[in-house]
N, C-alpha and C positions, 0 to 999 in steps of 0.2 A: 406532548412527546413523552415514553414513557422513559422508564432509567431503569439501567441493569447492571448492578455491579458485578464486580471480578469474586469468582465464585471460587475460586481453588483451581488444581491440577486435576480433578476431579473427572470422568467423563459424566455429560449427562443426557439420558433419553433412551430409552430403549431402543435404539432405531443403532444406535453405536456399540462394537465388541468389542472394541481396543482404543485403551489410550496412546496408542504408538501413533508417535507423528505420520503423515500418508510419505509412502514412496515416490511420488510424483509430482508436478509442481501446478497441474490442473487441480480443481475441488473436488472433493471428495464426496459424491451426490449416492443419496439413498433416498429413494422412493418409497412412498405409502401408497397401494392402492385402495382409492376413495373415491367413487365414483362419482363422475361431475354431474351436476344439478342439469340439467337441460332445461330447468326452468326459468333459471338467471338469464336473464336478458343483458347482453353485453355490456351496456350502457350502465346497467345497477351490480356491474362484477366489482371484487372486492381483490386485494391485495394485502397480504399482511407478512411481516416477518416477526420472528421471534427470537432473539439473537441469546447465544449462552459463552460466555466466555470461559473454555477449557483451559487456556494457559497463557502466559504470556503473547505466545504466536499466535495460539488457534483459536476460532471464534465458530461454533456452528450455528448455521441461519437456518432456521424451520420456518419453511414457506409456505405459504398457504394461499388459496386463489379460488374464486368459483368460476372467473374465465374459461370460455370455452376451451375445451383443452386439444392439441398440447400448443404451448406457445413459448417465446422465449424472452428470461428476463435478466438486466443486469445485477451483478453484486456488487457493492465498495463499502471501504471501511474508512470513512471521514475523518480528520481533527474538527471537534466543533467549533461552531466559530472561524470559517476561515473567509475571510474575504477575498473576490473574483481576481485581485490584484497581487494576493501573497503566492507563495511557490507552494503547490498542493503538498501536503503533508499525509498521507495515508495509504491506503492501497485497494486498486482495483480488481476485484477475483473477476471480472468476466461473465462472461454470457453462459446461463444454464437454462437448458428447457425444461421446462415442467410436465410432466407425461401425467399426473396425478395430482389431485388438488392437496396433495400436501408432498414436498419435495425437503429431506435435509442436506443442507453443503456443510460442509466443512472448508472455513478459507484461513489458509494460512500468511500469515501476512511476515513471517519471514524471506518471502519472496518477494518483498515490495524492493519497488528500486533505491531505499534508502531505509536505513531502519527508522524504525516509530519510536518516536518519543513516547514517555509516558502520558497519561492525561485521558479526557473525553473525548471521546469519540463517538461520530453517527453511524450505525448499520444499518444500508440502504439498499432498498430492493427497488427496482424500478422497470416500468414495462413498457414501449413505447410501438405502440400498434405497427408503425411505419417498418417496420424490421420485425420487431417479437410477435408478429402475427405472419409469417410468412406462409402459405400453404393454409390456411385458416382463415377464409371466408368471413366469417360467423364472429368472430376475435379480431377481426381490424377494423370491424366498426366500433369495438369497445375508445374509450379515450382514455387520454394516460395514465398511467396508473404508481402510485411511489409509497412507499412506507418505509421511515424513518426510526428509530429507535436508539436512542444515547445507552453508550455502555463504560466501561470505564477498562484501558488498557494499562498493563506496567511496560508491554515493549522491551525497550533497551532498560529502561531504569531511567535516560537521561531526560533532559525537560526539553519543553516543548523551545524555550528560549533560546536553550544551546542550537537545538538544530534550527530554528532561522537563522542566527547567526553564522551556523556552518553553509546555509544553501546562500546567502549573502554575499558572501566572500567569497567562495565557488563563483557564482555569479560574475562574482570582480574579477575573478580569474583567466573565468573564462572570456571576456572582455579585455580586459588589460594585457597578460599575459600569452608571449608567443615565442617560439622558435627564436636565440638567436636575443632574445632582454635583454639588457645591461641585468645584471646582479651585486646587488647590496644587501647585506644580510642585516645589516640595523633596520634599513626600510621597508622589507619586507615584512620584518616582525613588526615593526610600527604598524604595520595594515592589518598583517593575517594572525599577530599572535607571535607569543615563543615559537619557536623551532627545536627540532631534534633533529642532530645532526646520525646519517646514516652512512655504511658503507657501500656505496656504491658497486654496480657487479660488474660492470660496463668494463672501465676502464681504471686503471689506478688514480688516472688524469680527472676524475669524475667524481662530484660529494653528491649526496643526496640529502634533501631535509625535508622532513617530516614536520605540517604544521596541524598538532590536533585539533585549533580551534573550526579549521577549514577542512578537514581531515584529506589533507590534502600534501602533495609532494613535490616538491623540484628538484631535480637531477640536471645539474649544475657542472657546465666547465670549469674549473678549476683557474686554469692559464689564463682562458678567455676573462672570466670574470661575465659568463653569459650564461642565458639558463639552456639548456638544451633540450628540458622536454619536463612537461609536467602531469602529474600523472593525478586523479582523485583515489582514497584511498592512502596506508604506506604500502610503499613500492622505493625497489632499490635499482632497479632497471629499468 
């Protein structure tokens, strides 16, 4: 596996104008035209990515392929190390086709459904004839095809420990916790953490607490001494 450190704010590759974040929340694909080998036999096609880490977010993937073209391949941005049983930690960019044996994405991984811890991470291109050869005869007899590449993200800043810990108790949460709980605010912070107490937008009748370690919320009857609705995120409503 090769390794790629975090290079700066930097854009890099000639293929890129701007370091302005994309306005959109699909990747950001620019084609080379390179014309495909017709000699490559499906079976001896190649797959490669080459990953460049622009900034905290963004990471662009320069893809390369002798695959009969055009075909379609996934992208993700892995925590290394995760095993099948932990809560995935990273982010999916999705299905791009390759129209050219060399394709750049741009995936921003401030769209992931949870922010990224800092740490190692895999950039992983991956092609699977069953689907990414659709319309492409010639390209679904190729066999699977993946390339892997460790690179290193700063993300949020925070570590990779806090946020199991936060998807942990989330987890408890979402389990334990329903409509209608008894509420005890010592016990809660016994499981989830201190709390910050918030003001409620709801009702006067209504507190809100914010638990960072869970980053998580309940909006709390008062009178009842029951939760009333819990929210991920802080939220006062």
């Amino acid at each position: 596996m090769r390794f790629f450190g975090l290079i700066g704010m930097a854009c890099a590759g000639a293929a890129l104008t701007s370091c302005e974040p994309p306005n959109q929340d699909e990747p950001v694909v620019l084609e080379e035209p390179i014309p495909t080998d017709a000699s490559v036999l499906p079976s001896e096609a190649t797959l490669e990515v080459v990953p460049n880490v622009l900034d905290e977010n963004r990471v662009e993937f320069s893809i390369e392929t002798s695959l009969p073209l055009p075909v379609t391949v996934n992208t993700s941005i892995g925590l290394k190390g995760q095993a099948p049983e932990d809560t995935y930690i990273g982010y999916n960019g999705g299905r791009v086709e390759l129209k050219n044996q060399r394709t750049v994405v741009v995936l921003d991984t401030s769209q992931a459904s949870m922010p990224l811890p800092s740490g190692a991470y895999n950039a992983e291109v991956s092609f699977f004839p069953a689907w990414g050869a659709e319309g492409n005869p010639l390209a679904a007899s190729a066999p699977e095809l993946r390339d892997s590449v460790e690179i290193s993200l700063v993300g949020t800043g925070g570590t990779v420990e806090s946020a199991r810990r936060r998807d942990e108790l989330r987890g408890w949460i979402m389990e334990k916790v329903y409509s209608n709980s008894p509420w005890n605010q010592k016990q809660m912070e016994q499981k989830l953490g201190s709390s910050e107490q918030l003001v409620a937008d709801r009702s006067h009748a209504l507190d809100a607490f914010y638990f960072p370690d869970a980053d998580a919320t309940m909006i709390v009857n008062r009178s009842r001494s029951t939760v009333l609705i819990w929210r991920f995120g802080r939220a006062t409503s």
